[in-house]
C-alpha positions as CSV (number, residue, x, y, z in Angstrom):
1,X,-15.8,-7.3,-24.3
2,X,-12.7,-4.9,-23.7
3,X,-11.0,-2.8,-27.0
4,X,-8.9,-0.2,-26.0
5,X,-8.1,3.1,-27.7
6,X,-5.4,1.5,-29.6
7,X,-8.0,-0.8,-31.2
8,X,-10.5,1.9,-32.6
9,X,-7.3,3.6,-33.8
10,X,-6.3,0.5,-35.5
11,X,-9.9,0.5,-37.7
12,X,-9.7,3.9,-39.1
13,X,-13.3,4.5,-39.3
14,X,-14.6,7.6,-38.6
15,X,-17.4,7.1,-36.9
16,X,-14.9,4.8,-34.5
17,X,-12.3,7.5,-34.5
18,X,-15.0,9.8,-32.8
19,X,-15.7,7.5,-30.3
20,X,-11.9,6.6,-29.8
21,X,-11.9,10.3,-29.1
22,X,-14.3,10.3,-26.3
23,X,-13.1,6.6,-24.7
24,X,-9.9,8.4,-24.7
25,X,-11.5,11.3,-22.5
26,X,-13.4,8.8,-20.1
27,X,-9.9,6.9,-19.8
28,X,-7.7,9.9,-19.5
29,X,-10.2,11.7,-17.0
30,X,-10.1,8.9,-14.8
31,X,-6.8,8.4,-14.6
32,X,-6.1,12.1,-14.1
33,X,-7.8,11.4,-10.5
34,X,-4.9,8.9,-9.4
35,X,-1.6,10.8,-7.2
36,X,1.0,8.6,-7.2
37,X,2.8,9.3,-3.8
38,X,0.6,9.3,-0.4
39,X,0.6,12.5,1.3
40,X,1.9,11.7,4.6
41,X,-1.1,12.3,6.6
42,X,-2.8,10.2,5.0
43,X,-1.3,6.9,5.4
44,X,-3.2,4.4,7.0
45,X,-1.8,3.3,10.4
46,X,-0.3,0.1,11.6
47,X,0.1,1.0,15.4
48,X,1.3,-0.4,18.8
49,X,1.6,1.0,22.5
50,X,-0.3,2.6,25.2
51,X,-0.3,5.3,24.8
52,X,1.0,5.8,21.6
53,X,4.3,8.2,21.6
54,X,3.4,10.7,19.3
55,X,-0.1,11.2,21.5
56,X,2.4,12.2,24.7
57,X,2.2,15.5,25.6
58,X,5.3,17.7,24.5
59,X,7.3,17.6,27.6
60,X,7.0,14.0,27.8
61,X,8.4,13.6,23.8
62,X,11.0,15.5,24.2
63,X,12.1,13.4,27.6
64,X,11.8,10.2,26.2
65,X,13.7,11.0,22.8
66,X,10.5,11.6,20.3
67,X,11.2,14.9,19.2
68,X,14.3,15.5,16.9
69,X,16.0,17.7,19.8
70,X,16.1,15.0,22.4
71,X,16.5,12.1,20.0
72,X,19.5,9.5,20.6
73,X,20.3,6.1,19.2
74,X,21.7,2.8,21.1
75,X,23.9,1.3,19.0
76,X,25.4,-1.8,21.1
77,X,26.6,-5.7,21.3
78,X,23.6,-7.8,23.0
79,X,25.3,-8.8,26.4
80,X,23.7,-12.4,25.8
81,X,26.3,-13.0,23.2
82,X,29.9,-12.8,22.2
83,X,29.5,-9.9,19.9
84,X,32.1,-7.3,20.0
85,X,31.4,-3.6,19.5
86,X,34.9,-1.4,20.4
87,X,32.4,1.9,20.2
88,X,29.0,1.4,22.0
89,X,26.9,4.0,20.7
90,X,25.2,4.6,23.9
91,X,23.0,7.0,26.1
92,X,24.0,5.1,29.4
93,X,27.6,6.2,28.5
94,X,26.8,9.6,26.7
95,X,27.9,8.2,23.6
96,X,24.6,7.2,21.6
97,X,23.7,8.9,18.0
98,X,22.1,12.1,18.3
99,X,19.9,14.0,15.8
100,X,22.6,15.9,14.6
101,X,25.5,13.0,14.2
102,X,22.6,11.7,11.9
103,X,22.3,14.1,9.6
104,X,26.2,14.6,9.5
105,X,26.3,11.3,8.6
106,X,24.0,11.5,5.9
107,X,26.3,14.3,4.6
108,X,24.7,16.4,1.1
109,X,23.3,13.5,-0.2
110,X,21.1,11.4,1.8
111,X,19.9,8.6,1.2
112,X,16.6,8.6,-1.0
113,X,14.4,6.3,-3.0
114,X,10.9,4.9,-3.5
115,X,9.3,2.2,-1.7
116,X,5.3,1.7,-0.7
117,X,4.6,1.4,3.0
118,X,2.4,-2.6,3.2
119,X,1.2,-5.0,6.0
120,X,1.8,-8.4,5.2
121,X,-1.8,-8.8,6.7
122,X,-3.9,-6.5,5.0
123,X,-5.1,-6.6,1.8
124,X,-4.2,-3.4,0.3
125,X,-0.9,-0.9,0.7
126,X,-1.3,1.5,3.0
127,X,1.2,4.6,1.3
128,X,3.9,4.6,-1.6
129,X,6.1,7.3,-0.2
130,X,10.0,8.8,-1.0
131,X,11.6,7.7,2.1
132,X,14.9,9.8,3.1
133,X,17.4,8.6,5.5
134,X,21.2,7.5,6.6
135,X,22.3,3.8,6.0
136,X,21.6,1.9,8.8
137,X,25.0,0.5,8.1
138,X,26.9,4.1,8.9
139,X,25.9,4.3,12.5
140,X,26.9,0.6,12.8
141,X,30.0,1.6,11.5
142,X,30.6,4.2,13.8
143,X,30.1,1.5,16.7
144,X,33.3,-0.2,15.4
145,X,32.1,-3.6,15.6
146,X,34.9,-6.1,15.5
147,X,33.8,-9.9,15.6
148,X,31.0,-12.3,16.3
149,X,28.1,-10.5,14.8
150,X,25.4,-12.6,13.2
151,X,22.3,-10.7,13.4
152,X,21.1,-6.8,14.1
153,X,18.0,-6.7,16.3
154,X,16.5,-3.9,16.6
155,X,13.2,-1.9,18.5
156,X,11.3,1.5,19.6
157,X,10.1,3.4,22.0
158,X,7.6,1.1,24.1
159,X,6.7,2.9,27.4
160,X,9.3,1.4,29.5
161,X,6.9,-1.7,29.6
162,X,9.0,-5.1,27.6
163,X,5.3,-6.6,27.1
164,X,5.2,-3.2,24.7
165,X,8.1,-3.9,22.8
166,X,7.9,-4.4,19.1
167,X,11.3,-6.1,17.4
168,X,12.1,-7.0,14.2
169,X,15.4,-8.3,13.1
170,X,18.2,-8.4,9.7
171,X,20.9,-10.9,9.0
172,X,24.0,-8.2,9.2
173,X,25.4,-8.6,5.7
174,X,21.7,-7.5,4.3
175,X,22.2,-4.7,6.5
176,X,26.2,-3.8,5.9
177,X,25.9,-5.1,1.6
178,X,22.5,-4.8,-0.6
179,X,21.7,-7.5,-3.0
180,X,22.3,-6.2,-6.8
181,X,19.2,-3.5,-7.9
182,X,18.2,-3.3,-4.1
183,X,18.6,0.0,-1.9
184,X,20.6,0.3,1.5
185,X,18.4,-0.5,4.3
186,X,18.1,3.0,6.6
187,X,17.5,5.1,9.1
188,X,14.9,7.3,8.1
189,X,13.8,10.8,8.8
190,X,12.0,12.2,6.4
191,X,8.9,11.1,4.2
192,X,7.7,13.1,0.8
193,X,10.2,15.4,1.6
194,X,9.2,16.5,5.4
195,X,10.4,15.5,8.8
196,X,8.8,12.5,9.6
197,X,5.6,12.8,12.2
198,X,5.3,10.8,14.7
199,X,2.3,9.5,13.4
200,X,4.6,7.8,10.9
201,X,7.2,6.8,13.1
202,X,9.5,10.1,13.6
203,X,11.5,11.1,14.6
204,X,13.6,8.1,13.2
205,X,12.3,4.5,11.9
206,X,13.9,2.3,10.0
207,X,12.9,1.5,6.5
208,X,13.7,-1.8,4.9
209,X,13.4,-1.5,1.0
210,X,12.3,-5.0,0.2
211,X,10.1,-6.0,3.5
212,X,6.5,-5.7,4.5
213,X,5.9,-3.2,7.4
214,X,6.8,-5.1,10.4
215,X,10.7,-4.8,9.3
216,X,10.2,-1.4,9.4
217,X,10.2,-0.5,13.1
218,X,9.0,2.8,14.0
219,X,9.8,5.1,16.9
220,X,13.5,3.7,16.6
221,X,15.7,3.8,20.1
222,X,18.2,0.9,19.8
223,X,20.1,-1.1,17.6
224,X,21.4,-4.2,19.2
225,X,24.2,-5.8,17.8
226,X,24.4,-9.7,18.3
227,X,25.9,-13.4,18.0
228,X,22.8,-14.9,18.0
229,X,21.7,-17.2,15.0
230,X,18.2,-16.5,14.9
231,X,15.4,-13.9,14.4
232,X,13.7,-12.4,17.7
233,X,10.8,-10.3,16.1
234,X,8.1,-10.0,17.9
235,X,5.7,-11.1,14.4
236,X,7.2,-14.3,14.5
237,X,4.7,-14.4,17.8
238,X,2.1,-14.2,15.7
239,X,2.5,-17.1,13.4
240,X,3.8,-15.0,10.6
241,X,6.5,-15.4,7.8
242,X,8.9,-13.1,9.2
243,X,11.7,-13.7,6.2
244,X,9.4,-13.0,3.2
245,X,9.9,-10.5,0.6
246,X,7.2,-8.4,-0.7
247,X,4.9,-10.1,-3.0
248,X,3.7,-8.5,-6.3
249,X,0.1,-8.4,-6.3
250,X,-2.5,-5.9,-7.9
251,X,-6.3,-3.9,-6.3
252,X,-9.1,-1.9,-7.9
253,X,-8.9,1.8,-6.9
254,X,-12.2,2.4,-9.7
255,X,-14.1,-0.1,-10.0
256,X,-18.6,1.0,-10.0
257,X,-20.9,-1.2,-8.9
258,X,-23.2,-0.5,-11.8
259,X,-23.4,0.9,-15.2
260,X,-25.7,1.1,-17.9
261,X,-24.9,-1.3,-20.9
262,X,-23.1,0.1,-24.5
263,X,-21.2,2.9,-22.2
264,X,-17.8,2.4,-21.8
265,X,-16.7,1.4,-18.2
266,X,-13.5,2.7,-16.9
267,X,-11.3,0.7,-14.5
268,X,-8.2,1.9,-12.5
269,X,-5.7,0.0,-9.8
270,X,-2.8,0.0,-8.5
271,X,0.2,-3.0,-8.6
272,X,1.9,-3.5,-5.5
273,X,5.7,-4.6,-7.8
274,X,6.8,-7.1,-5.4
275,X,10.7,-9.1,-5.5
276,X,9.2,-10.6,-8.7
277,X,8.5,-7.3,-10.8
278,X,6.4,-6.4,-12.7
279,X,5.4,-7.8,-15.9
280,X,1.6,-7.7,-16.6
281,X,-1.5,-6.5,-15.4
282,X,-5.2,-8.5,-16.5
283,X,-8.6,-8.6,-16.1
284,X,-11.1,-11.3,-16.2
285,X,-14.8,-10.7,-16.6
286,X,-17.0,-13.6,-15.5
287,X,-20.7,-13.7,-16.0
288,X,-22.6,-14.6,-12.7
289,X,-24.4,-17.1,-15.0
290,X,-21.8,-19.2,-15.5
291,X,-21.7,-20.5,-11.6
292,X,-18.8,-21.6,-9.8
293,X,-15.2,-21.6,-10.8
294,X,-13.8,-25.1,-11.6
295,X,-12.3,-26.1,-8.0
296,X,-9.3,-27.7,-9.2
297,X,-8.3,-24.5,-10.7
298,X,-8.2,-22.3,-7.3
299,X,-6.2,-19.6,-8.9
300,X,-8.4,-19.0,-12.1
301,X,-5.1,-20.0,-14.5
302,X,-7.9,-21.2,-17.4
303,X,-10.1,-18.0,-17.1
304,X,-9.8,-15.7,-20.2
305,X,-7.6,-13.2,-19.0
306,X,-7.0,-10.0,-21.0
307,X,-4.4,-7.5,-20.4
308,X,-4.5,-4.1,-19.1
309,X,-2.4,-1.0,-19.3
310,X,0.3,-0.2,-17.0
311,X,0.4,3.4,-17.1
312,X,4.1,5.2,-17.3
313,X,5.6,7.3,-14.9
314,X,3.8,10.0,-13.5
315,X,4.9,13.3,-14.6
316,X,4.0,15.3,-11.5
317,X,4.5,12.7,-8.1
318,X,1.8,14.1,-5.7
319,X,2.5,13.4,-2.1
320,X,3.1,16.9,-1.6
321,X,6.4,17.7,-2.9
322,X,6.5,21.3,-4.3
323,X,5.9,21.4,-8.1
324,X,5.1,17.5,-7.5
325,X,8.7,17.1,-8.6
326,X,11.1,14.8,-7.0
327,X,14.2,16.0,-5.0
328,X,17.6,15.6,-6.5
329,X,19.7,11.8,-6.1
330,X,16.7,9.8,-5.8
331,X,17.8,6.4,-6.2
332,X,17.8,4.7,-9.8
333,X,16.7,7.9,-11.6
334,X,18.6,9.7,-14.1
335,X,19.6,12.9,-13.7
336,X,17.3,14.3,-15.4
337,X,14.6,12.9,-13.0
338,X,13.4,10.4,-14.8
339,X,13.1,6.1,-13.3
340,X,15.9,3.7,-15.3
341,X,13.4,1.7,-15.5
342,X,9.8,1.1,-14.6
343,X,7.5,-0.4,-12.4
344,X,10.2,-0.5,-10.0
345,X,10.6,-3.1,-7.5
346,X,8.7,-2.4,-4.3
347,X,7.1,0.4,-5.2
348,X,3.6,0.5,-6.9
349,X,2.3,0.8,-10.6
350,X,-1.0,2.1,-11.7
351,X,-2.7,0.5,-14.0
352,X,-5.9,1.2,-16.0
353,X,-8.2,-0.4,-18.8
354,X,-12.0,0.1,-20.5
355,X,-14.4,-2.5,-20.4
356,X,-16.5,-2.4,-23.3
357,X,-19.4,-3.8,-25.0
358,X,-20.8,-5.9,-22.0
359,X,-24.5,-7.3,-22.1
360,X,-26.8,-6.3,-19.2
361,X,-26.3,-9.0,-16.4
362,X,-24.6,-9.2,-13.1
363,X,-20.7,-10.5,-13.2
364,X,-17.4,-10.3,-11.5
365,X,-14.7,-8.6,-12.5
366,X,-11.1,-9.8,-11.0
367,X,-7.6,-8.5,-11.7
368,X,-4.1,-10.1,-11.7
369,X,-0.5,-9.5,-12.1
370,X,2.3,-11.5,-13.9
371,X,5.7,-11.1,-12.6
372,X,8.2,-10.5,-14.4
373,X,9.1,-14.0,-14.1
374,X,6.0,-15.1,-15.9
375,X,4.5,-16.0,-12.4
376,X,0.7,-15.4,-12.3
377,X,-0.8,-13.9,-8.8
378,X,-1.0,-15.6,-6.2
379,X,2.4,-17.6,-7.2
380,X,4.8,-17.9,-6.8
381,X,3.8,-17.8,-3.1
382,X,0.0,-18.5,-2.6
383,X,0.3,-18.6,1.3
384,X,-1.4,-16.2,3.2
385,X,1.4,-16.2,6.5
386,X,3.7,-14.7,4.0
387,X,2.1,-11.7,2.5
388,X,-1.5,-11.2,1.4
389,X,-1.7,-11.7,-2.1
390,X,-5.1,-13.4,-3.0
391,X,-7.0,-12.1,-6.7
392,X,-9.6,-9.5,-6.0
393,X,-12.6,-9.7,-7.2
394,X,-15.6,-7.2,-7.5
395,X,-19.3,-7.3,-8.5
396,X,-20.8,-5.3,-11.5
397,X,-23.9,-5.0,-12.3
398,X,-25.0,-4.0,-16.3
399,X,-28.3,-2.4,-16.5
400,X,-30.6,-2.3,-19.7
């Protein structure tokens, strides 16, 4: 049922390398359609708080800290604990982190790199952006913290109400040292190139290369600096995994509901490249007629799989960057703007394929990825509290 361009090219017939020609048209003109980054209006929205921060009107931002002028940063120890910080960064002293000390300490080269924006509860990413920043670790630095420090909590602006308050939490050696091939966690202030909006968490959020969203806390205020052994975010509340890494999983983004039999039928999707990489893409294609799935086999590991195409880099990123052409010193690129490797972890990967030759009927089509640990989706972890990761499937149906 599926015989890509590569195939017909393979035959050498002529009357194939005309159709080769045009498959190659109806694959190439639907994946001309697909913009890598999100622009940054149009991320969809995880939000909490009433009202929301970025909805206050401008006298109000600027007096709580949500505008870049009157933004300032608690770094401090947590007063429950031991912890010993010789520096508070603080706005009760007139010592906290202003806008300005930020971008002095990102210097000339900030921090940059790629990472897609997900909710460990929802089925599908909601951005892939080039997030710009400081290391978190710098202002923690400048808070010369001196002994019993086990954890960094951290939150944003909540209204002055605790019931508001969203936290999230990092061991501090994942803060102050990254893992080999993983990027600083950071406080960020730009997305796609442009300040940050509110709507996305400006002025200042922090990003955390590796995590779903909830590590991510927006509206960022204060950095607490603490002795305590254990995690205090605020998803643990609600029966999540708060300690899991992204998961790689793949989605349709082209996928009809209908097409007429003998015309070639062009697929596209994205792969969400998880802790695990990246190593394949497939598809499945399973006739209605054939009834239910085996249920010892919940993950549909004997269904004829067949590969797909990862597509290479993009050559212009989208997201609205001028030219679509990345900035300078984004992280693992060359200089001469090109990835050192690709997919990269926690980002995303399109991918694309032709179904071909299918019979008029009704089926389902589903798609998969393979890790680069030869780990089929959902595994290596199937459970839902961890990251949403379950195979999509769609309905077709081939008409006559």
């Amino acid at each position: 049922m599926h015989l890509g361009t590569a195939g017909f090219a393979a035959m050498g017939c002529p009357s194939l390398l005309r159709a080769q020609d045009a498959d190659r048209n109806i694959h190439e003109e639907t994946i001309a359609a697909l913009e890598y980054l999100t622009h940054q209006k149009e991320f969809e929205l995880v939000e909490r708080g009433n009202p929301l921060p970025y909805k206050l009107p401008l006298e109000k931002r600027l007096a709580i800290g949500m505008e870049r002028e009157s933004w300032k940063l608690d770094v401090i120890a947590d007063s429950a604990t031991n912890a010993q910080v010789d520096n508070p960064l603080s706005r009760e002293k007139g010592t906290a982190l202003d806008f300005k000390g930020l971008l002095k300490l990102a210097g000339k080269r900030p921090t940059r790199f790629l990472k897609v924006m997900t909710c460990n509860n929802m089925g599908t990413p909601l951005g892939m952006g080039l997030w710009e920043g400081v290391p978190l670790r710098e202002a923690i630095w400048a808070a010369k913290p001196s002994a019993n420090i086990r954890r960094v909590f951290y939150y944003g602006h909540h209204n002055e109400d605790p019931k508001q308050m969203f936290r999230s939490s990092l061991p501090i050696g994942r803060v102050l040292e990254d893992p080999p091939g993983d990027h600083p966690v950071i406080l960020c202030y730009k997305l796609n190139g442009e300040w940050l909006s509110g709507e996305s968490g400006g002025p200042v959020r922090i990003i955390v290369p590796e995590a779903y969203g909830f590590k991510s806390v927006k509206w960022l205020k204060t950095v607490v600096l603490t002795n305590a052994p254990a995690a205090n975010d605020t998803y643990a509340s609600g029966n999540n995994d708060i300690d899991s890494w992204m998961k790689t999983m793949c989605r349709f983004i082209h996928m009809p509901a209908q097409a007429k039999a003998g015309s070639p039928i062009p697929l596209t999707g994205l792969a969400q490249v998880g802790v695990g990489g990246l190593g394949k893409v497939q598809v499945w294609i399973k006739p209605r007629q054939d009834g239910e799935w085996p249920k010892d086999d919940p993950y549909f590991t004997k269904a004829p799989w067949q590969d797909a195409a990862i597509l290479p880099p993009p050559e212009k990123w989208g997201g609205g960057l001028p030219g679509g052409k990345l900035p300078p010193d984004v992280r693992f690129f060359t200089p001469e703007g090109k990835p050192a490797h690709w997919p990269m972890r926690y980002t995303i990967a399109h991918w694309a394929t032709l179904l071909k030759g299918m019979a008029p009927g009704k089926y389902d089509i589903y798609c998969r990825t393979i890790d680069q640990q030869g780990h089929a989706q959902p595994m290596p972890r199937p459970f839902r509290k961890s990251g949403r990761n379950k195979i999509e499937g769609s309905p077709i149906t081939i008409e006559g």
